[in-house]
C-alpha positions as CSV (number, residue, x, y, z in Angstrom):
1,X,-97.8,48.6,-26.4
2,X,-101.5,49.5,-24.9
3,X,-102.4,46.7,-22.1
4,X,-106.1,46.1,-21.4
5,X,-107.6,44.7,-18.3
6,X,-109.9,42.4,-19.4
7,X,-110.9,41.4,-15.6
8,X,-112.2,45.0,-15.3
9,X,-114.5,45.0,-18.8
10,X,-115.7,41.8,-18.2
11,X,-117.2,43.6,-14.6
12,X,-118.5,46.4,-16.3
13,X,-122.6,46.7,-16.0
14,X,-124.3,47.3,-19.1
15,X,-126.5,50.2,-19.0
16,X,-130.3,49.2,-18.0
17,X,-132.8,49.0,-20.5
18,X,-135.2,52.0,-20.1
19,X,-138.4,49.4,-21.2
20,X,-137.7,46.9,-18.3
21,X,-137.1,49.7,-16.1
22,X,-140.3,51.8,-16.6
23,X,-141.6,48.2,-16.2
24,X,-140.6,47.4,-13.0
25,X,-141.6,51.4,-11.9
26,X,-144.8,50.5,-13.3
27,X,-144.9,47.0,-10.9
28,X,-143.8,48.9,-8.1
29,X,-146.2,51.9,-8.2
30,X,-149.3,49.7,-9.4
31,X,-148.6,47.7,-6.1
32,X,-149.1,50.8,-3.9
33,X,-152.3,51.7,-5.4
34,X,-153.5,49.4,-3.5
35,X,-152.1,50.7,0.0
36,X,-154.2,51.9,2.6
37,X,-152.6,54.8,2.9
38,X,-154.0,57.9,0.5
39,X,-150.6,59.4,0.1
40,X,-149.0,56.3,-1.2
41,X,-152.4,55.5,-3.8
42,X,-151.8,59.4,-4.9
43,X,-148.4,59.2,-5.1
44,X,-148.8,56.0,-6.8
45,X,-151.0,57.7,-9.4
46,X,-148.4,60.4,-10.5
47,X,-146.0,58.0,-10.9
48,X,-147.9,55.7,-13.4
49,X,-149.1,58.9,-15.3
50,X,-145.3,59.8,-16.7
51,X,-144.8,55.7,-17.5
52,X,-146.3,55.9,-20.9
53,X,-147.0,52.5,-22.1
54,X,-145.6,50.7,-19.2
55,X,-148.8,52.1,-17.2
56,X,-151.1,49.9,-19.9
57,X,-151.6,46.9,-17.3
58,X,-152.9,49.4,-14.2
59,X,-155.5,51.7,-16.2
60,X,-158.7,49.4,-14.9
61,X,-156.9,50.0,-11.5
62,X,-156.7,54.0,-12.2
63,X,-160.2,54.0,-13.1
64,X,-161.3,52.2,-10.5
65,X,-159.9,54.5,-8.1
66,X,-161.2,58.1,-10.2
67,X,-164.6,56.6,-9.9
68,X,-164.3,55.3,-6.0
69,X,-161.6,55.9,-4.1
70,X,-163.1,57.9,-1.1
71,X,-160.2,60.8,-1.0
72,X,-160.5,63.1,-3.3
73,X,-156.7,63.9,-3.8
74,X,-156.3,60.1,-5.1
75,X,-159.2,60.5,-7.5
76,X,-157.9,63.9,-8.5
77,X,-154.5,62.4,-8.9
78,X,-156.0,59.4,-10.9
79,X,-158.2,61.5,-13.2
80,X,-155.0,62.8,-14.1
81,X,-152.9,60.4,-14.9
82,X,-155.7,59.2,-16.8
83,X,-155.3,62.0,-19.4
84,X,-152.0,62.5,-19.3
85,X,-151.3,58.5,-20.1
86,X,-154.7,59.2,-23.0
87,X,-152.6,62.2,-24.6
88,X,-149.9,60.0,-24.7
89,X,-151.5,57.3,-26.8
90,X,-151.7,55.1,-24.2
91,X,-155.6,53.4,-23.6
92,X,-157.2,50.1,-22.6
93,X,-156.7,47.3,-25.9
94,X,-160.5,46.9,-27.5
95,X,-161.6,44.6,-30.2
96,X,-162.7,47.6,-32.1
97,X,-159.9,46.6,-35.1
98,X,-161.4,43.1,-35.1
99,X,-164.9,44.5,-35.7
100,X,-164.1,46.8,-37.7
101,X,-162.2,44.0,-40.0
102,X,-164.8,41.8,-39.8
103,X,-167.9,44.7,-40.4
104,X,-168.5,44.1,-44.1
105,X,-169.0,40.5,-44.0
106,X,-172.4,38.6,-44.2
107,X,-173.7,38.3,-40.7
108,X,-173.9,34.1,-41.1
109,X,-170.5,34.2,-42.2
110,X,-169.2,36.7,-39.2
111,X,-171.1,34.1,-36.9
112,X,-169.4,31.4,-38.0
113,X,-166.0,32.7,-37.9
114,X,-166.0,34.6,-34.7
115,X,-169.1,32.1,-32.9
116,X,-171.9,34.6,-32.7
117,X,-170.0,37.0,-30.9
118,X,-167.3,39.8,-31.8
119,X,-165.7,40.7,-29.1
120,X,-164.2,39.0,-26.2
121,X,-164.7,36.4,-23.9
122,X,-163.7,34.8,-20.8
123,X,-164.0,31.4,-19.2
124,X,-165.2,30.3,-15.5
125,X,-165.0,27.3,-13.9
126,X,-167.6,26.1,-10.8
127,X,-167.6,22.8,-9.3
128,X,-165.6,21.4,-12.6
129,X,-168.2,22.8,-14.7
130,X,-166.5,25.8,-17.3
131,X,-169.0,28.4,-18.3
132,X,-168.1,31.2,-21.5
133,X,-169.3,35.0,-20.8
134,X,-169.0,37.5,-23.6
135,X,-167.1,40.7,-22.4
136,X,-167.8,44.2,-23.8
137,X,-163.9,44.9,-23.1
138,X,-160.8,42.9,-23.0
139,X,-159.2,44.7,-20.4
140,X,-161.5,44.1,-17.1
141,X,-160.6,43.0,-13.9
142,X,-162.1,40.9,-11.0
143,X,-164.2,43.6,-9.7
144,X,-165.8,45.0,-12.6
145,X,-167.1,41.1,-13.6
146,X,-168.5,41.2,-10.0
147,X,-170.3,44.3,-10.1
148,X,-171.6,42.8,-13.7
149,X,-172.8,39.5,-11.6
150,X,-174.1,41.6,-8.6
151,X,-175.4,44.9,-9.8
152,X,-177.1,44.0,-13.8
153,X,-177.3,40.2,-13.3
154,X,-178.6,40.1,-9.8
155,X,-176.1,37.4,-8.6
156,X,-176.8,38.8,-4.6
157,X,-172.5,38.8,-2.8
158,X,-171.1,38.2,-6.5
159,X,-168.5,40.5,-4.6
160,X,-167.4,38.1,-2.5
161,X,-165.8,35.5,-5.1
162,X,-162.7,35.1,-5.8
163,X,-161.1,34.5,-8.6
164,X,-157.6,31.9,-9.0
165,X,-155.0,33.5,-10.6
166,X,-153.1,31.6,-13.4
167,X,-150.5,29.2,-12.6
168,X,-147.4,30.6,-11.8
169,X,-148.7,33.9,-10.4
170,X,-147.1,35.4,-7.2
171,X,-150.4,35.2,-5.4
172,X,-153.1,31.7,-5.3
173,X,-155.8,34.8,-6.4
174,X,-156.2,38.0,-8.5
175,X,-156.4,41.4,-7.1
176,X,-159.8,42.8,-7.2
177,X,-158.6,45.9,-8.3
178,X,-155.5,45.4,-10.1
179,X,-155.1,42.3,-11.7
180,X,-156.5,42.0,-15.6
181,X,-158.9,39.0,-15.6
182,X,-157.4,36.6,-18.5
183,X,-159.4,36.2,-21.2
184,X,-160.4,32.9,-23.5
185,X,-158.9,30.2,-23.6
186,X,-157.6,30.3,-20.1
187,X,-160.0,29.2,-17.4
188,X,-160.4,31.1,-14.7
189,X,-161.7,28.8,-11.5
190,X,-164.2,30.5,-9.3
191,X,-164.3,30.1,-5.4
192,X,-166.5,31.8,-2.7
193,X,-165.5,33.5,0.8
194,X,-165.5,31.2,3.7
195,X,-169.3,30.8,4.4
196,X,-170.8,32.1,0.5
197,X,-170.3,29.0,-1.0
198,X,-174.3,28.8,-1.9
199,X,-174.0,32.1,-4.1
200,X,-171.9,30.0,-6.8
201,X,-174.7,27.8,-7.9
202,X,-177.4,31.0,-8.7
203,X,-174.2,32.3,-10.9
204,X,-173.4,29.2,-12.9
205,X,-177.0,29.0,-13.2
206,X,-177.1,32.2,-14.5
207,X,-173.7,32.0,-16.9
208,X,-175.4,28.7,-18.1
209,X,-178.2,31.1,-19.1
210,X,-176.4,33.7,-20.6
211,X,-173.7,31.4,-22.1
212,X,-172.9,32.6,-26.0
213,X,-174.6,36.2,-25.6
214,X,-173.4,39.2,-26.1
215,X,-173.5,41.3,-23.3
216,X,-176.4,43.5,-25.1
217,X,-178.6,40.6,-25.2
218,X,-178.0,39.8,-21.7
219,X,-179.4,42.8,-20.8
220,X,-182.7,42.7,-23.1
221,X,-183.3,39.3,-21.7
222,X,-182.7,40.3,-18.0
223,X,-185.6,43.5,-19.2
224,X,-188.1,41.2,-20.6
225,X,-188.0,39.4,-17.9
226,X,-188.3,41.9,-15.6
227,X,-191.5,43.2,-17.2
228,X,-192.8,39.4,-17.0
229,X,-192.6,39.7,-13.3
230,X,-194.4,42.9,-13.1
């Protein structure tokens, strides 16, 4: 009669899972875009651009560094993985479907299901105090919510707040540049640099303001006021 080891099947490995492992290539190479080292952001890039939907997380990242990376070969390298990860279906999430869904109802009624505003929002907390800012899209990070606060609100060293991750992160706060700012209803505390503590009370000040508006209207109230002052 046949005699089976059982010892030696019960040591046998099962085969990885392709999902967790483009996963974990994904962790690994979205980490190094980060690097200070151009070869290792590039390199980075090329890897994340044959992922496929594994790469969703790091597209903010990729465009962050297309648009401002100061070597060229890492925006070259990121422009393309950008296209090839598009032609493969993959793109940032939108609330486009929940518009869309929502597009042929009466406006009072698409107010009071969705609270005046459509798309998505997130939730900041200064000095106890948690302020709601509607987002144009769901998948920011830290740095493009600065650049909202410094560059069209006028917030002066928005730039240098930092943002607490979520409990049970690897790190106390998100990457600038890589991390996906969660959205409503988490709540996202808000802390300045050593020394810029005074720039947090002009920004809740201003979120206070703006709280419940969609991003449009913050904007057309920012230009009226603008021509006030003139």
């Amino acid at each position: 009669p046949l005699m089976f080891d059982f010892d030696d099947l019960e040591e046998t490995e099962p085969a990885p899972d392709p999902i967790e492992e483009n996963k974990k290539a994904a962790a690994e190479a979205g980490a190094s875009l980060a690097s200070q080292a151009f070869s290792e952001r590039r390199d980075a890039c090329r890897v994340l651009a044959g992922l496929g939907i594994a790469a969703e997380p790091y597209l903010p990242a990729l465009q962050s560094l297309e648009k401002d990376d100061e070597d060229y070969e890492v925006r070259r390298a990121a422009k393309s993985a950008l296209r090839s990860l598009r032609a493969s279906g993959v793109k940032p999430r939108t609330c486009e479907a929940s518009m869309e869904a929502l597009e042929d109802l009466d406006s009072s009624v698409q107010g009071a299901i969705t609270g005046g505003w459509l798309g998505p929002k997130a939730n900041f907390q200064i000095d106890g105090e948690v302020f709601e800012m509607c987002l144009e899209h769901e998948t920011v990070t830290p740095v493009d919510i600065s650049e909202i606060w410094e560059k069209r609100w006028g917030i002066c060293y928005a730039s240098r707040i930092r943002f607490e991750a979520p409990e049970g992160s690897p790190t106390k706060w998100l990457q600038p540049r890589l991390d996906l700012l969660p959205l409503s209803p988490a709540v996202i505390k808000l802390e300045a640099s050593a020394g810029c503590g005074s720039i947090l009370q002009p920004l809740a000040g201003a979120l206070r303001q703006h709280s419940g508006l969609s991003p449009a209207e913050v904007d057309r109230q920012l230009e009226q006021r603008e021509k006030q002052m003139v």
